[in-house]
C-alpha positions as a LaTeX table, in Angstrom:
\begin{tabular}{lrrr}
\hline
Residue & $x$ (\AA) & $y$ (\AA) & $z$ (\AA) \\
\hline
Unk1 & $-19.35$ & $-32.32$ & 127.95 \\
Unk2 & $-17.24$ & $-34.97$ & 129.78 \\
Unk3 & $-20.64$ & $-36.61$ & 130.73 \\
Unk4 & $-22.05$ & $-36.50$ & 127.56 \\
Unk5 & $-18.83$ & $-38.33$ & 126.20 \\
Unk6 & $-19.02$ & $-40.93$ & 128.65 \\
Unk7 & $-22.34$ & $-41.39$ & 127.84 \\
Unk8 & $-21.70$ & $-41.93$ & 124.12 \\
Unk9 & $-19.46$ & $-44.07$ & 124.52 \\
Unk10 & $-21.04$ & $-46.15$ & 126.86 \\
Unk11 & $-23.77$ & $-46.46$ & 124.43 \\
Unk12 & $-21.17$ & $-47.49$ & 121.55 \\
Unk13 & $-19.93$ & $-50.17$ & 123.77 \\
Unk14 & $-23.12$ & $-51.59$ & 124.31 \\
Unk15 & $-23.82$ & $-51.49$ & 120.38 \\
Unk16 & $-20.63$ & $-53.43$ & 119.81 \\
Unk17 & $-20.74$ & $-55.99$ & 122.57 \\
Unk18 & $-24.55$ & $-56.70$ & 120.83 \\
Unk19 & $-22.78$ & $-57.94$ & 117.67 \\
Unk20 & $-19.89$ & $-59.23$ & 119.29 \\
Unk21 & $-23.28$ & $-61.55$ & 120.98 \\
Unk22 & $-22.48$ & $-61.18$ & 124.40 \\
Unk23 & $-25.25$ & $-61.15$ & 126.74 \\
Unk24 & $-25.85$ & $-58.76$ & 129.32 \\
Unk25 & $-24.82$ & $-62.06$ & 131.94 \\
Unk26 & $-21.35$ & $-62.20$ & 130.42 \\
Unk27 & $-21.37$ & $-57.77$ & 130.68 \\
Unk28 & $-21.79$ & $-58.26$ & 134.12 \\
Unk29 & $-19.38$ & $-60.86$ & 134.22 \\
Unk30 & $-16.78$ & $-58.53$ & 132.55 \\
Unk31 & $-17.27$ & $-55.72$ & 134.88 \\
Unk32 & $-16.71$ & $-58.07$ & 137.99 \\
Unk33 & $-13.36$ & $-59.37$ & 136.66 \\
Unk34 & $-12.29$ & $-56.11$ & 136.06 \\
Unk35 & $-13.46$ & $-54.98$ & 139.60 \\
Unk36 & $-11.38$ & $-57.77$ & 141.26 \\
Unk37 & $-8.43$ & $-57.17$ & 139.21 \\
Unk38 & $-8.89$ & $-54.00$ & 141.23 \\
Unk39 & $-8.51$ & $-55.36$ & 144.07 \\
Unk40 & $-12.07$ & $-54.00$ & 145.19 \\
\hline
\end{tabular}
């Protein structure tokens, strides 16, 4: 189940970040600002 949610919701933020515009360059971006924030 917990998979299945993750899933889901991964998909819905895809959907929204599509008409938000963002490309998949500035996704990546995102995700590597949050892992330095980290500290990884």
């Amino acid at each position: 189940m917990a998979v299945a949610d993750r899933l889901e919701t991964a998909l819905l933020v895809r959907e929204t970040w599509k008409r938000l515009g963002l490309t998949q360059v500035q996704f990546a971006q995102g995700l590597g600002v949050r892992q330095a924030q980290r500290g990884e």
